[in-house]
SESE-388423 format. One record per residue (C-alpha): residue in three letters; residue number from 1; x, y, z. Coordinates in Angstrom, 2 decimals. Example, Ala and Ser with C-alpha at 12.3 -4.5 7.8 and 13.67 -1.06 7.14 Angstrom:
BEGIN
<pt><residu>ALA</residu><num>1</num><x>12.30</x><y>-4.50</y><z>7.80</z></pt>
<pt><residu>SER</residu><num>2</num><x>13.67</x><y>-1.06</y><z>7.14</z></pt>
//
This chain:
BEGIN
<pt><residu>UNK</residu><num>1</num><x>18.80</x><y>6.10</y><z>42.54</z></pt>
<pt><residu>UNK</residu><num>2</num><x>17.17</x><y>3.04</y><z>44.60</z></pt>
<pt><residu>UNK</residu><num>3</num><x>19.20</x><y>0.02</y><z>45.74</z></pt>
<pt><residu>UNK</residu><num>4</num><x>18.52</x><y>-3.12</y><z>46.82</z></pt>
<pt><residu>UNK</residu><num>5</num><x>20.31</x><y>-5.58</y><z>49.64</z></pt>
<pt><residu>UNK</residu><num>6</num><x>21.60</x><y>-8.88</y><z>48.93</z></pt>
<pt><residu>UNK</residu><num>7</num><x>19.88</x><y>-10.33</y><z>51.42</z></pt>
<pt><residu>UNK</residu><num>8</num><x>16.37</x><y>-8.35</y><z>49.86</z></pt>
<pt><residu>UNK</residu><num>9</num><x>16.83</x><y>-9.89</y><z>46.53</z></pt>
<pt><residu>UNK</residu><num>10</num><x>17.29</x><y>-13.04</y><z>48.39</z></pt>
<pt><residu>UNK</residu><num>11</num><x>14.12</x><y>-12.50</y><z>49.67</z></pt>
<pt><residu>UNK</residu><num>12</num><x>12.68</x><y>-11.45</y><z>46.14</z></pt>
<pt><residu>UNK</residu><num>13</num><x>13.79</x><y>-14.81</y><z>44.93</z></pt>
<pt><residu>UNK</residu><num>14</num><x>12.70</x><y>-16.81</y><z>47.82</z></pt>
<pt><residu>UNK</residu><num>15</num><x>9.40</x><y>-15.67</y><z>47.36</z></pt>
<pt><residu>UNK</residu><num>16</num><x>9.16</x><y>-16.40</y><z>43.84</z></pt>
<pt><residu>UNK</residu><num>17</num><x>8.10</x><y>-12.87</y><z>43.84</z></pt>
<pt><residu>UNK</residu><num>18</num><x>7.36</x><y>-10.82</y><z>40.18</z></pt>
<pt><residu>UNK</residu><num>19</num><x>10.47</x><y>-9.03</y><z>39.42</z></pt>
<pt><residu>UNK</residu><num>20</num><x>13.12</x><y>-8.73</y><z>36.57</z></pt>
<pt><residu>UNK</residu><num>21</num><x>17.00</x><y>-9.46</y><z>37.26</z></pt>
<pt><residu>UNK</residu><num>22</num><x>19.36</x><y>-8.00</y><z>35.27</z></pt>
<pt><residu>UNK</residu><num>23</num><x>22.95</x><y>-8.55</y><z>34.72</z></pt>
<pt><residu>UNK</residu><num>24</num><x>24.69</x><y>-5.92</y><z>33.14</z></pt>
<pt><residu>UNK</residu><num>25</num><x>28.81</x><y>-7.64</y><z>32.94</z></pt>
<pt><residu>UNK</residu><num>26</num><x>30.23</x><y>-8.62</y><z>29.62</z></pt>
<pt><residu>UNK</residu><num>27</num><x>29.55</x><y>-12.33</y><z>28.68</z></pt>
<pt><residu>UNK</residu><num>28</num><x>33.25</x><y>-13.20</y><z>29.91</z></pt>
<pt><residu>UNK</residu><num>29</num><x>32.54</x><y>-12.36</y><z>33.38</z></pt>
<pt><residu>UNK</residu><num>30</num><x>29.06</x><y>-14.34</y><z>33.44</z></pt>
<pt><residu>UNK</residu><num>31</num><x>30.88</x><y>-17.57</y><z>32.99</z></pt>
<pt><residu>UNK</residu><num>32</num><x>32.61</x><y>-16.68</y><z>35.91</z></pt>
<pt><residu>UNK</residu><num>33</num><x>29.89</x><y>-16.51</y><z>38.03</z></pt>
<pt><residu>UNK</residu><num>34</num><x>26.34</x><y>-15.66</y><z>37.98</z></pt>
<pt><residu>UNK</residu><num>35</num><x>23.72</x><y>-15.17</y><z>40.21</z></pt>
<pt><residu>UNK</residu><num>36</num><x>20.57</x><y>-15.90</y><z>37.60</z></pt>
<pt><residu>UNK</residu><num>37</num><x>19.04</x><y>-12.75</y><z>35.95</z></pt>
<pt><residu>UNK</residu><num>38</num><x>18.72</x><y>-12.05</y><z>31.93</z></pt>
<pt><residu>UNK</residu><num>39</num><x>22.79</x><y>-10.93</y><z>30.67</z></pt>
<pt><residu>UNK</residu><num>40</num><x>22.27</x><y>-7.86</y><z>28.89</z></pt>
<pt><residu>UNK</residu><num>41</num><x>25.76</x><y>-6.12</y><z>28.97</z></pt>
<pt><residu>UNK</residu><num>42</num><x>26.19</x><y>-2.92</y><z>29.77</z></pt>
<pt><residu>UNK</residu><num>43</num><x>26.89</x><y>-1.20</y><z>26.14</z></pt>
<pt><residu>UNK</residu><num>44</num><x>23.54</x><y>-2.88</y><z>25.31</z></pt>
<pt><residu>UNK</residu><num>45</num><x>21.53</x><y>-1.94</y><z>27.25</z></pt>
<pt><residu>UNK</residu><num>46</num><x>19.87</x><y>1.20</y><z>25.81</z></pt>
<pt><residu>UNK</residu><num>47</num><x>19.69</x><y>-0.56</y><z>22.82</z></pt>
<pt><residu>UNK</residu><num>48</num><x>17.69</x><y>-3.50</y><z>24.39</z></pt>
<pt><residu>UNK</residu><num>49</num><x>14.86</x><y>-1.36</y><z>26.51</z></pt>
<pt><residu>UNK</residu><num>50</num><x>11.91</x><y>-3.43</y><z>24.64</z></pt>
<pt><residu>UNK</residu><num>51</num><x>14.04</x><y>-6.03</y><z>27.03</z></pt>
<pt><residu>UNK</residu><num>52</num><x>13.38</x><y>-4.50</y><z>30.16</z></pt>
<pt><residu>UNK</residu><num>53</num><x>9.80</x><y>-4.26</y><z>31.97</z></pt>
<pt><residu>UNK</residu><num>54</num><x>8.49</x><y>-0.95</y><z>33.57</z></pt>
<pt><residu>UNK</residu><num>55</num><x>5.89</x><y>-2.78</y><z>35.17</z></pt>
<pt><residu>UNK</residu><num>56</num><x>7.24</x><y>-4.50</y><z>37.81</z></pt>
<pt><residu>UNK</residu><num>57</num><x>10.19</x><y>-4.16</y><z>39.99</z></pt>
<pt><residu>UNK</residu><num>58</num><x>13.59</x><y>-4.60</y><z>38.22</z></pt>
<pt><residu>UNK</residu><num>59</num><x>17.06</x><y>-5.15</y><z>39.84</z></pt>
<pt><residu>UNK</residu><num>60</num><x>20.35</x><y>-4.04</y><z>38.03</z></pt>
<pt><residu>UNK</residu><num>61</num><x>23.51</x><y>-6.20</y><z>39.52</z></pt>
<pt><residu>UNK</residu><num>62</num><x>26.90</x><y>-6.27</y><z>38.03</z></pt>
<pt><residu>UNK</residu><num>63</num><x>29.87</x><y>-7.05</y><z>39.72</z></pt>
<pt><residu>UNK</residu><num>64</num><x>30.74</x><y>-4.39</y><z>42.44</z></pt>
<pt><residu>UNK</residu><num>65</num><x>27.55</x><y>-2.14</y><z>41.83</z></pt>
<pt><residu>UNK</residu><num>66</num><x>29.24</x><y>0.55</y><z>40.23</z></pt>
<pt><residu>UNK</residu><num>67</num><x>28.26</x><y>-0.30</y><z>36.22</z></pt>
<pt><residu>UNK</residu><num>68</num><x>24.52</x><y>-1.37</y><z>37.59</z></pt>
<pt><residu>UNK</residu><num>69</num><x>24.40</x><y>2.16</y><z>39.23</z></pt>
<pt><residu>UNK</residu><num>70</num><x>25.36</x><y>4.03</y><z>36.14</z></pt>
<pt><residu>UNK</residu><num>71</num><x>22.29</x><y>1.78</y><z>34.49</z></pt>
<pt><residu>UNK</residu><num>72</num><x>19.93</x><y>2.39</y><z>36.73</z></pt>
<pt><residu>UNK</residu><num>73</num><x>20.79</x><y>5.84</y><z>36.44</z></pt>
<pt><residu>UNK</residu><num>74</num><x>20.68</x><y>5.75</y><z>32.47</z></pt>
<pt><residu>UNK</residu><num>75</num><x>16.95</x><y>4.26</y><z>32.52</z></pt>
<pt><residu>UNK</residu><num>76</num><x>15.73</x><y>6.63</y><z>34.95</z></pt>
<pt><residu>UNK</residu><num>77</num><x>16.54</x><y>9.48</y><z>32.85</z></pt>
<pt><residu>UNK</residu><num>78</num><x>14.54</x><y>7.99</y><z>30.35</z></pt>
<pt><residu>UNK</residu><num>79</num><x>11.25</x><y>7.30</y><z>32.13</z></pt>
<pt><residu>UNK</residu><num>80</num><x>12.19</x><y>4.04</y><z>34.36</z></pt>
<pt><residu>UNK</residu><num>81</num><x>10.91</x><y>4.61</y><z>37.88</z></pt>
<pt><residu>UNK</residu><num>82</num><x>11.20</x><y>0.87</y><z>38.74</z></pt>
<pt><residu>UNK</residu><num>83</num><x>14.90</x><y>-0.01</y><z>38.76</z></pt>
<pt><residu>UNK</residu><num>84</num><x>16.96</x><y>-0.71</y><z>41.51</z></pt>
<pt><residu>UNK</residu><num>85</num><x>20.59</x><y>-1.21</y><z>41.71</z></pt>
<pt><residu>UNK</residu><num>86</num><x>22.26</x><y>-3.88</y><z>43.49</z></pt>
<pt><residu>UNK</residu><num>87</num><x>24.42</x><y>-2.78</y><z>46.34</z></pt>
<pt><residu>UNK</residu><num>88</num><x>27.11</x><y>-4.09</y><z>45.83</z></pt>
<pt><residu>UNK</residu><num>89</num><x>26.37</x><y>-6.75</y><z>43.54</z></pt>
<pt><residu>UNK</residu><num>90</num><x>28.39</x><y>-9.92</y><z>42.63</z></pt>
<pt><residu>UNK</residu><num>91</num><x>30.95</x><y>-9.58</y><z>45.67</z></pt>
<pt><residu>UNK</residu><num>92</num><x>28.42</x><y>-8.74</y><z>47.92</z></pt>
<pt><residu>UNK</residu><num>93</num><x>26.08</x><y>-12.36</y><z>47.20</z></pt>
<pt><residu>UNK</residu><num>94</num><x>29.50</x><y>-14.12</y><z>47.29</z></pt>
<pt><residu>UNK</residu><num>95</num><x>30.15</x><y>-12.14</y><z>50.69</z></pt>
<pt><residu>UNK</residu><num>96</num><x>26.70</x><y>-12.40</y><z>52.96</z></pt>
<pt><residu>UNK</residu><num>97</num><x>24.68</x><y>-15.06</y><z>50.86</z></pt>
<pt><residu>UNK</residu><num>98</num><x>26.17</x><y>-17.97</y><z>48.99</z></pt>
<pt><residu>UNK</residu><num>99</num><x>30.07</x><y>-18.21</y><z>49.14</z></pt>
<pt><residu>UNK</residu><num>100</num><x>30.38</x><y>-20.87</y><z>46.50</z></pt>
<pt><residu>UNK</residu><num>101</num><x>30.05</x><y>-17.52</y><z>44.05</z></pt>
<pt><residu>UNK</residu><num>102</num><x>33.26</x><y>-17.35</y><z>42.16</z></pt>
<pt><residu>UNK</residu><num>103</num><x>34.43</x><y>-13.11</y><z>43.58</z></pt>
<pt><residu>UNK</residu><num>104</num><x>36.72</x><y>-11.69</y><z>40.71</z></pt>
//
C-alpha cells in the first residue's frame, strides 16, 4: 500500500495540483472536522467506485489512517494502482499542519 505525508498533500493542495481527496469517516465525524476532500464513508465505498478516478492520483484520509488503509487496500485488490493512504490522517494535519483542526 502507498502513503502519503501531511505535509505532501499539503503540497498537493498548494499546488492546485490534479488529484482526488477522499474522506472515508461517517458523516458525524466530518462535522467535526474536515480537511476538504469528497465524504464517501467507509461502508460506501465499494459501492461508489464510478466515484473514484483511476486516472489521477487519489488520497484516502480518515481519522488516524487505519480505515483509509483498509480502503486503499480494498481498491487495490480491485484494479486501483493510484491510491494512497494518508499517514496518519486527521490527527496528523491537526498535529504538523493546521492546529485549528478539531483532533477527536
Amino acid at each position: 500500500m502507498k502513503e502519503i505525508t501531511v505535509s505532501e498533500l499539503k503540497k498537493l493542495k498548494d499546488t492546485k495540483a490534479d488529484f482526488q481527496l477522499i474522506d472515508v469517516r461517517e458523516e458525524h465525524e466530518v462535522e467535526l472536522s474536515e480537511i476538504g476532500g469528497e465524504s464517501i464513508p467507509m461502508g460506501e465505498v465499494m459501492d461508489n467506485l464510478s466515484k473514484i478516478s483511476k486516472d489521477k492520483q487519489v488520497v484516502i484520509h480518515c481519522r488516524s489512517g487505519a480505515r483509509s488503509g483498509a480502503i486503499c487496500q480494498a481498491l487495490e485488490s480491485v484494479g486501483y494502482h493510484n491510491v494512497y493512504n494518508l499517514k496518519g490522517g486527521i490527527i496528523a494535519w491537526s498535529t504538523e499542519i493546521d492546529p485549528s483542526i478539531t483532533k477527536y
